[in-house]
FIGUZA-794876 format. One line per field, with one value per residue (C-alpha): x, y, z; residue number from 1. Coordinates in steps of 0.05 Angstrom, whole numbers, plus 5000, padded with zeros to 4 digits. Layout:
BEGIN
x = c(X;...)
y = c(Y;...)
z = c(Z;...)
i = c(NUM;...)
REM end
This chain:
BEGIN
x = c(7781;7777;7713;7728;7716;7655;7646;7582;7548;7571;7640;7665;7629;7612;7680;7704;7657;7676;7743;7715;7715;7654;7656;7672;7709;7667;7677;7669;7735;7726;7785;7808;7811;7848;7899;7899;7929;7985;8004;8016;8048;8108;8105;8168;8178;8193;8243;8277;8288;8298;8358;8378;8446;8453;8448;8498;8546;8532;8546;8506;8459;8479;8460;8391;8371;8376;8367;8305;8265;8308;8281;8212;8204;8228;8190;8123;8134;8132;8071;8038;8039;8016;7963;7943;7942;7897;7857;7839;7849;7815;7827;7864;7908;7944;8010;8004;7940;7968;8027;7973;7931;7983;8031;8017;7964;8020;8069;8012;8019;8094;8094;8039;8074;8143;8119;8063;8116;8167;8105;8088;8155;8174;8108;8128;8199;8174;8134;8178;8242;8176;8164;8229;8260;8208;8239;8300;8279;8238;8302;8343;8285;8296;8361;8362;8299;8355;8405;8434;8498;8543;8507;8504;8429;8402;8418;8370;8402;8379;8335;8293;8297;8267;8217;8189;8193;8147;8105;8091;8068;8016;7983;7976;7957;7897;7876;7873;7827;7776;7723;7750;7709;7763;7824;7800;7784;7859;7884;7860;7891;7954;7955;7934;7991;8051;8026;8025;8082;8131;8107;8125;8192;8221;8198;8212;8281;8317;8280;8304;8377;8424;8475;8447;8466;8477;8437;8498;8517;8448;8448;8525;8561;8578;8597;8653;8691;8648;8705;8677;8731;8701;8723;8686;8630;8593;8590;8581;8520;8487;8497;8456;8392;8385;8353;8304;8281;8270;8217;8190;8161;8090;8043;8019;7973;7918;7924;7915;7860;7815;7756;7741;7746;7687;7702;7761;7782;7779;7798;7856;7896;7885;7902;7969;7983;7968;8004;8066;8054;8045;8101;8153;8125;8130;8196;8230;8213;8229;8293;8305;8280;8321;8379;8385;8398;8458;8528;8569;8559;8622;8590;8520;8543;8581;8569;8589;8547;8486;8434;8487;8494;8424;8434;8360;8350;8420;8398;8328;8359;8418;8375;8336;8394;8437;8370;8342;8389;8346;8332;8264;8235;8274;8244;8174;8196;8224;8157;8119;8162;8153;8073;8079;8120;8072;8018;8062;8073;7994;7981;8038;7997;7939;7963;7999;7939;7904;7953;7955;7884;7873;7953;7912;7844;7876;7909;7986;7994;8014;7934;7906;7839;7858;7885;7840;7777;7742;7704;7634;7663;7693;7765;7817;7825;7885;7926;7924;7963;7992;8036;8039;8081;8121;8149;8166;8201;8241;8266;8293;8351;8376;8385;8442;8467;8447;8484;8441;8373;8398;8401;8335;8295;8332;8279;8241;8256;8291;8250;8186;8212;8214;8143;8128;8167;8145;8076;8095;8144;8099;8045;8092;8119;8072;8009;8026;7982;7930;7917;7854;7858;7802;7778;7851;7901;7968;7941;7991;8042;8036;8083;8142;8125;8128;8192;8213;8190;8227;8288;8287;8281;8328;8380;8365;8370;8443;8458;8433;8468;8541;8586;8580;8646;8717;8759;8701;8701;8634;8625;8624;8593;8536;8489;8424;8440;8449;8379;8339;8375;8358;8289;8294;8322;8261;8210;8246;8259;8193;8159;8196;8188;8118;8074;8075;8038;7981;7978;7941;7946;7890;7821;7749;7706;7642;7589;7634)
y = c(2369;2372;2403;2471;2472;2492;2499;2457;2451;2371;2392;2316;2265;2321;2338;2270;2258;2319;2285;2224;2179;2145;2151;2082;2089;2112;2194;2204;2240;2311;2358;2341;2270;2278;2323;2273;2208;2259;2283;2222;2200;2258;2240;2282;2228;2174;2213;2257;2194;2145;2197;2240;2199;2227;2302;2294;2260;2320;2378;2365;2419;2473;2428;2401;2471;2518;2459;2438;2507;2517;2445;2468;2536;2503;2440;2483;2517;2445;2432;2498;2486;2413;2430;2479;2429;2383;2439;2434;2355;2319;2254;2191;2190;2245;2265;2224;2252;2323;2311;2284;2339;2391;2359;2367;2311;2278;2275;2271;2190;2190;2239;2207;2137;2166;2210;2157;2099;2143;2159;2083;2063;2124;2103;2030;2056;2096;2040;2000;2047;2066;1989;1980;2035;2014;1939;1968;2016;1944;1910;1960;1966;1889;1908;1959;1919;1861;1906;1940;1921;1937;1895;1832;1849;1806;1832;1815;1784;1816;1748;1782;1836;1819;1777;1835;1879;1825;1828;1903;1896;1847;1883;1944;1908;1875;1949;1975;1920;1957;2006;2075;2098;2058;2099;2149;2141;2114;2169;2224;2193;2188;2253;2275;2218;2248;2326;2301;2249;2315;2360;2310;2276;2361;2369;2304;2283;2351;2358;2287;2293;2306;2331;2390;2422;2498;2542;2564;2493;2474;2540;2545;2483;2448;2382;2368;2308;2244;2204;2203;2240;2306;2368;2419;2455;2474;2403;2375;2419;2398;2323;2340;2362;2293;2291;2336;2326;2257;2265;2323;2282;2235;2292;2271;2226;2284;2284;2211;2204;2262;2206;2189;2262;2310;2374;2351;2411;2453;2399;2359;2423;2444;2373;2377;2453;2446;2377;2409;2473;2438;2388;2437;2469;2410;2379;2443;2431;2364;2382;2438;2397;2327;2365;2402;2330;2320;2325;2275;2272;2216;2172;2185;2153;2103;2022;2008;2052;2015;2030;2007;2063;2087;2158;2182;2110;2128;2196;2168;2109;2142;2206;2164;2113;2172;2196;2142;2088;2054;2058;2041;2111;2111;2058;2078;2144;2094;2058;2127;2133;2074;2080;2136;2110;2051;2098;2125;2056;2048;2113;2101;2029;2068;2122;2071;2028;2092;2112;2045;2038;2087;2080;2009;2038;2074;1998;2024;1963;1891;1850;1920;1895;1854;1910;1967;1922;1948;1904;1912;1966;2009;1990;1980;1906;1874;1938;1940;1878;1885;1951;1909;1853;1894;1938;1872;1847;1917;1900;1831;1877;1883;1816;1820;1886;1951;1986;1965;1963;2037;2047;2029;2069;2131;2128;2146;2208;2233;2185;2215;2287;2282;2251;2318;2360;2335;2361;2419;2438;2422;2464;2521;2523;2478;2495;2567;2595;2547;2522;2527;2535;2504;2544;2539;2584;2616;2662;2715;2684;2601;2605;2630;2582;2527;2547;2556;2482;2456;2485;2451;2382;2392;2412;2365;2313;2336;2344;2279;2243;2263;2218;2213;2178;2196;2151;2123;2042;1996;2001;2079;2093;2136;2082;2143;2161;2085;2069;2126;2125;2041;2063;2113;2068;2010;2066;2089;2021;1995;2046;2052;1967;1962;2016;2065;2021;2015;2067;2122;2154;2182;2144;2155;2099;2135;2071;2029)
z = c(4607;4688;4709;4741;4816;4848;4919;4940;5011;5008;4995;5014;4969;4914;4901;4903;4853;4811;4804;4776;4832;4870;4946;4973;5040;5103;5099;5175;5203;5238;5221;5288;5268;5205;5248;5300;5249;5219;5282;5310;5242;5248;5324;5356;5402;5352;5308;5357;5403;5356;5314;5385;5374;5311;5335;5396;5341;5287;5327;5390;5431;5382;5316;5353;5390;5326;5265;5294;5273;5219;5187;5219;5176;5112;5126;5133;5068;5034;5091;5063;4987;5001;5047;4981;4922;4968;4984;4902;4898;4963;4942;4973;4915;4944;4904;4846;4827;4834;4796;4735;4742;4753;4692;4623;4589;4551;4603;4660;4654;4675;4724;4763;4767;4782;4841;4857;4866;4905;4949;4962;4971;5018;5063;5067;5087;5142;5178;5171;5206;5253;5283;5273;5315;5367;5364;5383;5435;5466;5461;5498;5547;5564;5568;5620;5663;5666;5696;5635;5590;5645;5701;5653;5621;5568;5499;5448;5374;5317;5305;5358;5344;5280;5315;5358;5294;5262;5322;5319;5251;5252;5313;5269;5217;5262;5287;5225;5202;5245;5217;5210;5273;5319;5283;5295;5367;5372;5336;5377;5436;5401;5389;5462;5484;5444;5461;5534;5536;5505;5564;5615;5590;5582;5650;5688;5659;5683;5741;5767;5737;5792;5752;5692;5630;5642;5597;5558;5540;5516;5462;5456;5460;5388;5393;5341;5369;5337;5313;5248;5214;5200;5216;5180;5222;5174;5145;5212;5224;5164;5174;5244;5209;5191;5262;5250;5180;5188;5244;5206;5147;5143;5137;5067;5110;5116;5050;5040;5090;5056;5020;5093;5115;5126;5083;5062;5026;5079;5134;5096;5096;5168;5183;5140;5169;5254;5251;5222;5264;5319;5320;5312;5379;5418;5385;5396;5476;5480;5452;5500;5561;5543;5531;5584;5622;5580;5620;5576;5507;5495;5552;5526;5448;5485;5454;5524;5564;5602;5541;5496;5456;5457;5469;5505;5535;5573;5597;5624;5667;5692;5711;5753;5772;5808;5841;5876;5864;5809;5735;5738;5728;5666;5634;5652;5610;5559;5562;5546;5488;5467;5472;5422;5378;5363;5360;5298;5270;5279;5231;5190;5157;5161;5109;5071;5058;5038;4990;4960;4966;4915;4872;4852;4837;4782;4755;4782;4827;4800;4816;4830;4830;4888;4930;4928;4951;5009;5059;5092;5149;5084;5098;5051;5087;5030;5021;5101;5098;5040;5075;5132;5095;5051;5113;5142;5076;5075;5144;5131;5106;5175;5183;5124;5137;5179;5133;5079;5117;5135;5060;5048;5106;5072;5023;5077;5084;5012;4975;5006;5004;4924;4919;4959;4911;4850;4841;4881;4816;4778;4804;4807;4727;4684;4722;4747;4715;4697;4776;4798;4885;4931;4994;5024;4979;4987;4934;4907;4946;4923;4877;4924;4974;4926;4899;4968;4987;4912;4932;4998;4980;4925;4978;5036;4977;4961;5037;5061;5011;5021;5059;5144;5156;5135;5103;5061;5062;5033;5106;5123;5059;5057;5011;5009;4944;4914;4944;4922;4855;4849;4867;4802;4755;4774;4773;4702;4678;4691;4659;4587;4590;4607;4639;4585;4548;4598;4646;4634;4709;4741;4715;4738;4768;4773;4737;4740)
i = c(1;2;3;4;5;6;7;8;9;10;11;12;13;14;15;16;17;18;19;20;21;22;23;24;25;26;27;28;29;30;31;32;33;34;35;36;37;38;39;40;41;42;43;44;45;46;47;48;49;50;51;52;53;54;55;56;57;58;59;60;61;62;63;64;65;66;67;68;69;70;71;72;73;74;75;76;77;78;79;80;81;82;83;84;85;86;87;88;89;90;91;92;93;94;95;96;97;98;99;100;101;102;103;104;105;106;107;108;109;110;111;112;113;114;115;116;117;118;119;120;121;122;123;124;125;126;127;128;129;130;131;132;133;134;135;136;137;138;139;140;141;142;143;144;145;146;147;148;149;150;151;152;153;154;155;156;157;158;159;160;161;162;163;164;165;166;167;168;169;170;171;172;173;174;175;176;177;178;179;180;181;182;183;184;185;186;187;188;189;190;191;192;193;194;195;196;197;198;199;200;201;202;203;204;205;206;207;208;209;210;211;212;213;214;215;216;217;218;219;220;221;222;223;224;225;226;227;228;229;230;231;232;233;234;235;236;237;238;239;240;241;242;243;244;245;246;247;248;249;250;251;252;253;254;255;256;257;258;259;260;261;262;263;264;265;266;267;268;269;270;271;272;273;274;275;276;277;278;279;280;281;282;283;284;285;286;287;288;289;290;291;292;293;294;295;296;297;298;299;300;301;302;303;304;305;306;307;308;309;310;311;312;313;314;315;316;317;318;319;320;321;322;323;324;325;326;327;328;329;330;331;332;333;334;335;336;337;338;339;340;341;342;343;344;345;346;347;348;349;350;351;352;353;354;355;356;357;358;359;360;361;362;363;364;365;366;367;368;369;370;371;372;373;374;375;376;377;378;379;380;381;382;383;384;385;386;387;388;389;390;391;392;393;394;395;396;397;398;399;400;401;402;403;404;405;406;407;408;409;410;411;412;413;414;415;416;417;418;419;420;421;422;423;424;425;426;427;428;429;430;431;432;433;434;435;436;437;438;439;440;441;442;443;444;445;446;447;448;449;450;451;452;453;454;455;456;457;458;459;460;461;462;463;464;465;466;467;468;469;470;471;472;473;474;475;476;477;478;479;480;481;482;483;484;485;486;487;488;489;490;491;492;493;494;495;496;497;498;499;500;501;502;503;504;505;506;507;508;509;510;511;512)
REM end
């Protein structure tokens, strides 16, 4: 029976240990800390440039101006109910220990490895679309610095591609073999770099375009011509919140980061909450502020265009280019981006060693034992590299196929979405009544919110799923819901052949 929670002055290392575990990693975060690695996980800069294309071809301005808050409310109700379950459960296991705890003991073993594997997975997907994305922003950087696609620049293959991609990860692997103190350190200026690099991108880039958006294109004009085959608006719209939801996800990292967090429960949720909060601020103005610099959306999705097809990279260097004559500017502004985005990449390994850290503490992982060691500075050294590695094995798909390396970073954000929702249903129908809060609760109003949040991801997951391209060939096909349904069947099969013999979930280590 789970020992009913008492508030103690040591509410970090007493708590942890009232869940059955011993502390092992260095607890030393501030809340502004713990903010600091989230916020530079969600990182508006790295999703909103990396999918921009994806809004002008969806609907454009009207799609990215009013879908961006829309995603923001509804992904803050899923932000809230989260930030309350850790509030009660400050533990690196994050997700998979709610869903155990929150689940019924007989089914508590099964719900923790289905929502604990989708969690994994869905981390390793995002770092590796994270240092990927920033591979290809690099490559179109090169690009542009050697005169662009129209002026004979050099165009990396996807060999290189791969090779910079490779590059990126073993860098963050190295940093986050550091002590905790250094992340943290790093984090923080993440944080002030992406809160700093938004302010000056929304004001620079329409301040230096010669030619501007008017104010009733930016909130009126809808962008239906994308030569995808789709005509509906409504459809269109929906396919454009792809944008938005996509760099709106990666908060479980306060979460996962709360055994090396000072007062976790109070801290982990403030970290989950402001990042969110905070993010949807910013991103709404660096929508706003890029947009207002766009004149031609055709030219701007262009393959042939200067940025070949790289929809923000195109607006930065040509804004500059019809200025003063040069694209350098633009590539500076590229260069800021790209700064953030592998401060993003940086957090991203650090949550996912966290999160597999402790999914192999409780025996989850094939040679657990192996990857939930910690070395002499309290870091989770092997899972470091182990998320490292795997991120780079998921990208090999690329080489293949984008289409089906674009099938498996989709677990990235439905995959992850549905580790979210999981003990969030859970909480709000098998433990309704039974769940016990910590210091942060929605009180009266937790279980609307989480029903709110369920709903969400249950219709994002339908959305994101349906097909982007008319007529549908193995090409244009929409491959979301074949990857996060393979990932089902392996978590599914796997468990009925093996793990439900031997998994338990959640298991205390305290004297061992």
């Amino acid at each position: 029976m789970e020992a009913p929670y008492h508030r103690l002055p040591d509410s970090g290392d007493s708590r942890l240990n009232q869940l059955g575990y011993k502390q092992e990693l260095r607890r030393t975060l501030s809340a502004i800390s713990n903010f600091s690695v989230t916020f530079s996980i969600i990182s508006v800069m790295t999703g909103i440039t990396t999918l921009y294309s994806q809004g002008l071809s969806f609907g454009g301005p009207v799609t990215m101006v009013y879908g961006w808050p829309i995603v923001g409310v509804m992904t803050f109700t899923v932000g809230l109910s989260m930030a309350e379950i850790t509030s009660a459960y400050p533990t690196s296991g994050g997700l998979y220990y709610w869903a155990a705890k929150l689940c019924t003991d007989d089914w508590a073993p099964f719900a923790s490895w289905l929502t604990g594997w989708f969690n994994i997975v869905g981390q390793w997907a995002v770092t590796t679309s994270i240092d990927f994305s920033l591979a290809q922003l690099i490559q179109v950087m090169i690009l542009l610095g050697t005169g662009g696609k129209n002026g004979g620049g050099y165009e990396a293959s996807k060999y290189v591609v791969i090779a910079i991609h490779g590059g990126l990860l073993l860098l963050h692997a190295a940093l986050n073999s550091l002590p905790i103190s250094w992340l943290s350190f790093f984090g923080q200026v993440a944080a002030a770099w992406n809160v700093l690099g938004v302010f000056v991108l929304m004001i620079l880039i329409p301040l230096v375009a010669t030619e501007k958006a008017s104010a009733e294109f930016v909130f009126t004009d809808f962008n239906t011509e994308n030569g995808k085959g789709i005509n509906n608006k409504v459809y269109i719209f929906v396919l454009g919140l792809l944008m938005s939801q996509y760099t709106l996800t990666g908060y479980d990292a306060s979460a996962h980061m709360t055994e090396e967090t000072k007062d976790a429960d109070r801290n982990g949720p403030k970290g989950i909450i402001s990042a969110i909060g905070i993010s949807i601020i910013v991103g709404w103005g660096y929508i706003l502020g890029i947009t207002f610099a766009v004149t031609n959306i055709p030219n701007l999705l262009s393959p042939d265009n200067d940025a070949g097809g790289y929809a923000i990279a195109e607006i930065f260097y040509q804004s500059f280019k019809n200025r003063y004559g040069t694209g350098v500017g633009g590539i500076i502004c590229l260069g800021i981006v790209s700064v953030a985005i592998f401060f993003c990449g940086m957090s991203s390994i650090t949550s996912n060693s966290r999160m597999a850290y402790a999914f192999s503490r409780d025996g989850a992982m094939p040679f657990s034992t192996f990857w939930h060691k910690v070395n002499e500075n309290e870091v989770p050294l092997n899972a470091v590299w182990l998320s490292a590695i795997i991120a780079f094995c998921m990208a090999l798909t690329s080489l293949g196929s984008l289409v089906a390396f674009q099938a498996m970073v989709s677990i990235a954000t439905i995959g992850l979405y549905i580790a979210y929702a999981l003990p969030i249903f859970f909480r709000v129908t098998l433990a309704r009544k039974s769940f016990r809060p910590g210091p942060f609760t929605l009180g009266r109003y937790g279980v609307v919110v989480g029903w709110t949040a369920v709903l969400w991801v249950a219709t994002i997951s339908v959305l994101f799923s349906l097909p982007v391209e008319y007529p549908i060939t193995k090409e244009t096909l929409n491959y979301t819901p074949v990857a996060v349904g393979g990932l089902l069947i392996l978590t599914i099969g796997s468990w009925m052949l093996s793990a439900r013999h031997w998994f338990k979930g959640p298991v205390t280590n305290i004297g061992s």
